[in-house]
C-alpha positions as CSV (number, residue, x, y, z in Angstrom):
1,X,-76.2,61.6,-6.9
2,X,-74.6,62.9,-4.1
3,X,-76.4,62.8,-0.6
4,X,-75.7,64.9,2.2
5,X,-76.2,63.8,5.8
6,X,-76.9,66.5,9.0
7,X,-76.0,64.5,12.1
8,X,-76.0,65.9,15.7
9,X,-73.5,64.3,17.9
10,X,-73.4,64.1,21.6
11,X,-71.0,67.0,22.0
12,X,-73.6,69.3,20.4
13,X,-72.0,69.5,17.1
14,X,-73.8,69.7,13.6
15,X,-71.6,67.7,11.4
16,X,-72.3,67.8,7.2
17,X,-71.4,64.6,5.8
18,X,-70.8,64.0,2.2
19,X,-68.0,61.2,0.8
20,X,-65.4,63.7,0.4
21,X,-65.7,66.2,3.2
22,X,-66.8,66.3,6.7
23,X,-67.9,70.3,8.1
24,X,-68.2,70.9,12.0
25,X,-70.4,74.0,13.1
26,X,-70.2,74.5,16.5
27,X,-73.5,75.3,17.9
28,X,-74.4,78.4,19.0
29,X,-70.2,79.5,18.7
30,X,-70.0,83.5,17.9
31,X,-66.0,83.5,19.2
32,X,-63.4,83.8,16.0
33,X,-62.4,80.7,16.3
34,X,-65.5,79.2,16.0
35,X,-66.3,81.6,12.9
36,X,-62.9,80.9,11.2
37,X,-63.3,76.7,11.2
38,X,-66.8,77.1,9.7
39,X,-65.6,79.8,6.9
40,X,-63.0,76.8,6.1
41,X,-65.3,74.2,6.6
42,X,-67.4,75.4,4.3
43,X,-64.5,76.8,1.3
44,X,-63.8,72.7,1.3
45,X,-67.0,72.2,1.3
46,X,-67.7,74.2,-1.9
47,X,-64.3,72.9,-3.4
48,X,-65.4,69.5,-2.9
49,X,-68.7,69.9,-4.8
50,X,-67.2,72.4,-7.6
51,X,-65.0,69.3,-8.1
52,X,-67.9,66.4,-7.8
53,X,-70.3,68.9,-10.2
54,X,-67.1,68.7,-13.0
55,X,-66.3,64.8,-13.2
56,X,-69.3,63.1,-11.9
57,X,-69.5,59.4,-11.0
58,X,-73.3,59.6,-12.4
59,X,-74.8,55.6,-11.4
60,X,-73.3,52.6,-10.6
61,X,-76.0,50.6,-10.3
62,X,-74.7,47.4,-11.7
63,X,-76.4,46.4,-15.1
64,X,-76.2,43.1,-17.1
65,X,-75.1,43.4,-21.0
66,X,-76.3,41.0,-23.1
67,X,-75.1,40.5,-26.9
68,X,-77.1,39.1,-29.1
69,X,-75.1,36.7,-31.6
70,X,-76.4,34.7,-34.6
71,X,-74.4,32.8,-37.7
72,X,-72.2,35.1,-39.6
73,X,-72.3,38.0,-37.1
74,X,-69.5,40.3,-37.9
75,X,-66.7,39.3,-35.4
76,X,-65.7,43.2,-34.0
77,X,-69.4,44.0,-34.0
78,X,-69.6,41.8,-30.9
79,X,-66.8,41.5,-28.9
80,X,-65.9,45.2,-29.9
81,X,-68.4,46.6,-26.8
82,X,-68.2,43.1,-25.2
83,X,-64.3,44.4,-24.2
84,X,-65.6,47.6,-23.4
85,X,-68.2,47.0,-21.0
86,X,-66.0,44.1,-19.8
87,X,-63.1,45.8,-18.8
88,X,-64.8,48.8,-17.2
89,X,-66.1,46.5,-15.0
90,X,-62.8,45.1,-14.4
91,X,-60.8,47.7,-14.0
92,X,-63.6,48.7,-11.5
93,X,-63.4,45.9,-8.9
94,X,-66.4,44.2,-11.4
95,X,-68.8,46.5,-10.6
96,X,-70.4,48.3,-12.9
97,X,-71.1,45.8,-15.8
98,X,-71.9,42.0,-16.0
99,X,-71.4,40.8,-19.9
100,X,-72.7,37.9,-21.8
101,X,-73.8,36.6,-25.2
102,X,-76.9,35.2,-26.1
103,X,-77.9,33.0,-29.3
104,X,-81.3,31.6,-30.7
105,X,-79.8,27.9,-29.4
106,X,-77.4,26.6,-27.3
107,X,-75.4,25.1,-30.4
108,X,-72.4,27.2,-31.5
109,X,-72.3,30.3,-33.5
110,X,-70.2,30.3,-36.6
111,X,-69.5,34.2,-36.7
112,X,-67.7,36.2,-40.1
113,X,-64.7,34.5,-41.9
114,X,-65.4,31.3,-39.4
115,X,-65.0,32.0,-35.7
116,X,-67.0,29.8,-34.1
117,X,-68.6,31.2,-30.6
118,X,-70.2,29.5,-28.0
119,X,-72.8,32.2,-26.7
120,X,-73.6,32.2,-22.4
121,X,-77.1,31.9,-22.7
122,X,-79.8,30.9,-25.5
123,X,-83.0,32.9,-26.1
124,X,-84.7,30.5,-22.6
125,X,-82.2,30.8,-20.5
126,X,-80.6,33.9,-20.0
127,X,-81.0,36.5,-17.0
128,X,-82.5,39.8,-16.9
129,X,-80.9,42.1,-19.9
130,X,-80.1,46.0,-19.1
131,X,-78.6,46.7,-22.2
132,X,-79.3,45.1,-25.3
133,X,-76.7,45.0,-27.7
134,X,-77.6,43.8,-31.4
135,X,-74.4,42.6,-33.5
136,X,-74.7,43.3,-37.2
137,X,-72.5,41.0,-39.8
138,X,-74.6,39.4,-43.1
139,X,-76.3,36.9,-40.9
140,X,-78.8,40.3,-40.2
141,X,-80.3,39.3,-43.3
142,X,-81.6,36.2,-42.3
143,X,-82.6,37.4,-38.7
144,X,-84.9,39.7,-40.2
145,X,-86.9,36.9,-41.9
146,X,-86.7,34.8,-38.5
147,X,-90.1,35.3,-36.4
148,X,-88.6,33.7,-33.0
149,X,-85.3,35.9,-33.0
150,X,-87.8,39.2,-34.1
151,X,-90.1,38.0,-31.1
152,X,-87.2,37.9,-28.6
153,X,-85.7,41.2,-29.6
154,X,-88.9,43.2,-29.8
155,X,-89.6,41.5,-26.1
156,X,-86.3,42.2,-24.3
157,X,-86.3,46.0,-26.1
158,X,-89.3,46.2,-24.1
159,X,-87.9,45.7,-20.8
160,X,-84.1,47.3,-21.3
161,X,-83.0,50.2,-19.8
162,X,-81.2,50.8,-23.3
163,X,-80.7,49.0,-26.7
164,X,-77.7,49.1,-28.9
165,X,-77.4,47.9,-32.4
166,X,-74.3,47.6,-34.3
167,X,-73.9,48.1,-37.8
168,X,-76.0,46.3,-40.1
169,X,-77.4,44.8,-36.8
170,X,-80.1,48.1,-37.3
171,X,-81.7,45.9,-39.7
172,X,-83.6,44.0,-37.0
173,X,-84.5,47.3,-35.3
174,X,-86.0,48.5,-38.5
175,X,-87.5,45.4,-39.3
176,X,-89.4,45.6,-36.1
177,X,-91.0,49.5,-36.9
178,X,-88.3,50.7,-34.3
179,X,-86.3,53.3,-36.8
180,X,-89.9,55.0,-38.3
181,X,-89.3,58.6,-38.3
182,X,-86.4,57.9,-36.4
183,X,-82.7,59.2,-37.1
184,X,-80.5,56.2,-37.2
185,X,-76.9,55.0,-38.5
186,X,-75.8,51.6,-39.7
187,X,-72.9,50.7,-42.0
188,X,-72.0,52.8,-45.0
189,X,-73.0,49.5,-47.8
190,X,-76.6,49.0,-45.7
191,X,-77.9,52.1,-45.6
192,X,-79.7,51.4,-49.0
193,X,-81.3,48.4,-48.1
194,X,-82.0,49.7,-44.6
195,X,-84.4,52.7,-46.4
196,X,-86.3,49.8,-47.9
197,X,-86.6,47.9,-44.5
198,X,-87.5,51.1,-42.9
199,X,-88.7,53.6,-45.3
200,X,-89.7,56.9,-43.1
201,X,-86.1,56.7,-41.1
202,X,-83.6,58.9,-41.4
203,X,-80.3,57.4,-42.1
204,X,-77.6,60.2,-40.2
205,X,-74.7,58.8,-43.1
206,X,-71.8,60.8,-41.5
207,X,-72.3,60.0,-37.9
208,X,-70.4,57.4,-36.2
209,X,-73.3,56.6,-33.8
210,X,-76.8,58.4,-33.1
211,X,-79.9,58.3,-30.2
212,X,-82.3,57.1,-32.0
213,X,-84.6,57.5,-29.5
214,X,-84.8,57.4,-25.6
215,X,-83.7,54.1,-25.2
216,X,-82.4,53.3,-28.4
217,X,-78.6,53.5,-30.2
218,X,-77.5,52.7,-33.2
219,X,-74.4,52.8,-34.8
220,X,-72.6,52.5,-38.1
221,X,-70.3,49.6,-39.6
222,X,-68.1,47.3,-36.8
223,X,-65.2,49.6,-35.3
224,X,-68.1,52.3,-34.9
225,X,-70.2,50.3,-32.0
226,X,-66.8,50.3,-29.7
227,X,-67.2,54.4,-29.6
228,X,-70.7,54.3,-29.3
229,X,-69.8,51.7,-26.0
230,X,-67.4,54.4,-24.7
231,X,-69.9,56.9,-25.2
232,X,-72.6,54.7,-22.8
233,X,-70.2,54.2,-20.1
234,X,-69.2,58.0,-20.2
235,X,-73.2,58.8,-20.0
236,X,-73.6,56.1,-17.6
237,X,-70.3,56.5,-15.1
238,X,-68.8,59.4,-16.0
239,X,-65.3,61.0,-18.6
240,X,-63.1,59.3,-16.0
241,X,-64.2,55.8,-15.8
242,X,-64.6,55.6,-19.9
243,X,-61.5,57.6,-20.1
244,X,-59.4,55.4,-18.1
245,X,-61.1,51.9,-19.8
246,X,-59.7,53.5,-23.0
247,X,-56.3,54.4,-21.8
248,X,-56.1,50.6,-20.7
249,X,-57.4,49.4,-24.1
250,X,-55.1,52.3,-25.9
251,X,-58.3,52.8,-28.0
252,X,-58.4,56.3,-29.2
253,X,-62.1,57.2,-29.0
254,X,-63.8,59.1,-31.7
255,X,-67.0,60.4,-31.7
């Protein structure tokens, strides 16, 4: 949001102040001059917010990420919008975004195909979450069934400003009552078993990511969550800031 400031000075001048353009109306002037400054004053003036209104920096409040990980999470699922939220911050002086994982326990996770991760925090330990993001990989399976990781999710969900999940990772979100009558997406081999998780969703099949609801995302199978990333920070920051993470990351976004 854009504020604008109305500041006398000790010369009698009116100055409107905004972060791109500074206008000077000299009080009480009726001479030409004074007439011609403000009519060009006032043409950058309206320039300058035409140009603000069509590529807006919307917030940059800064907001921590955190990723929840768990035994064969699928790899890209995770560190697919860990690298997008990461490097927007970077590319931004580091301040938009703070990014960490998060695991049931402090011991490693052993991801897909045998990665092993060491996550930042464990479920006692970790700071305040903005955005939740929920990896998806076959270890979802077992999440579902686990009443301490279904605890934490549905208590952090509470508090987020926003919730992600990624691929199958929709299975905890359904298991939880999150999708009911709720369009959602998840990959293209769970959508099956998601209708028997969550029977009164509405699986969206040939979408890459959806809004589920206010404060909830989810998207379909692993290369899927890094759009639906992109698409956060471009609601979140504006085109510009997701445009240029993508140009770093020559990711060509698709929506």
């Amino acid at each position: 949001m854009r504020i604008w400031l109305l500041e006398t000075t000790k010369n009698g001048l009116t100055k409107i102040r905004s972060g791109r353009a500074i206008c000077i109306q000299l009080r009480g002037g009726n001479s030409k001059r004074a007439v011609l400054k403000n009519l060009i004053c006032w043409s950058a003036l309206l320039a300058s917010y035409e140009t603000m209104s069509n590529n807006p920096v919307k917030d940059t409040m800064k907001r921590n990420v955190g990723i929840l990980i768990f035994n064969d999470a699928e790899v890209l699922d995770f560190a697919g919008p860990f690298e997008v939220f990461s490097v927007t911050s970077q590319l931004n002086d580091h301040r938009y975004f703070d990014v960490f994982t998060i695991s049931k326990e402090s011991d490693p996770v052993r991801a897909v195909n045998g990665l092993s991760v060491n996550a930042d925090y464990n479920f006692h330990s970790h700071p305040r979450i903005d955005i939740l993001i929920i990896s998806g990989g076959q270890g979802s399976r077992q999440v579902i069934h686990d009443f301490d990781s279904l605890s934490w999710v549905k208590d952090v969900h509470a508090q987020t400003e926003l919730t992600m999940s990624i691929c199958s990772g929709a299975r905890i979100l359904g298991q939880l009552g999150l999708l009911n009558n709720l369009p959602y997406c998840t990959h293209h081999d769970v959508y099956d078993h998601l209708a028997e998780i969550a029977p009164t969703g509405l699986p969206q099949r040939n979408k890459r990511f959806v809004k589920t609801d206010k404060r909830i995302y989810t998207s379909g199978g692993i290369t899927a969550g890094i759009d639906l990333s992109f698409h956060v920070v471009e609601e979140m920051l504006g085109k510009d800031v997701a445009d240029n993470t993508s140009r770093y990351m020559e990711y060509e976004r698709h929506s």
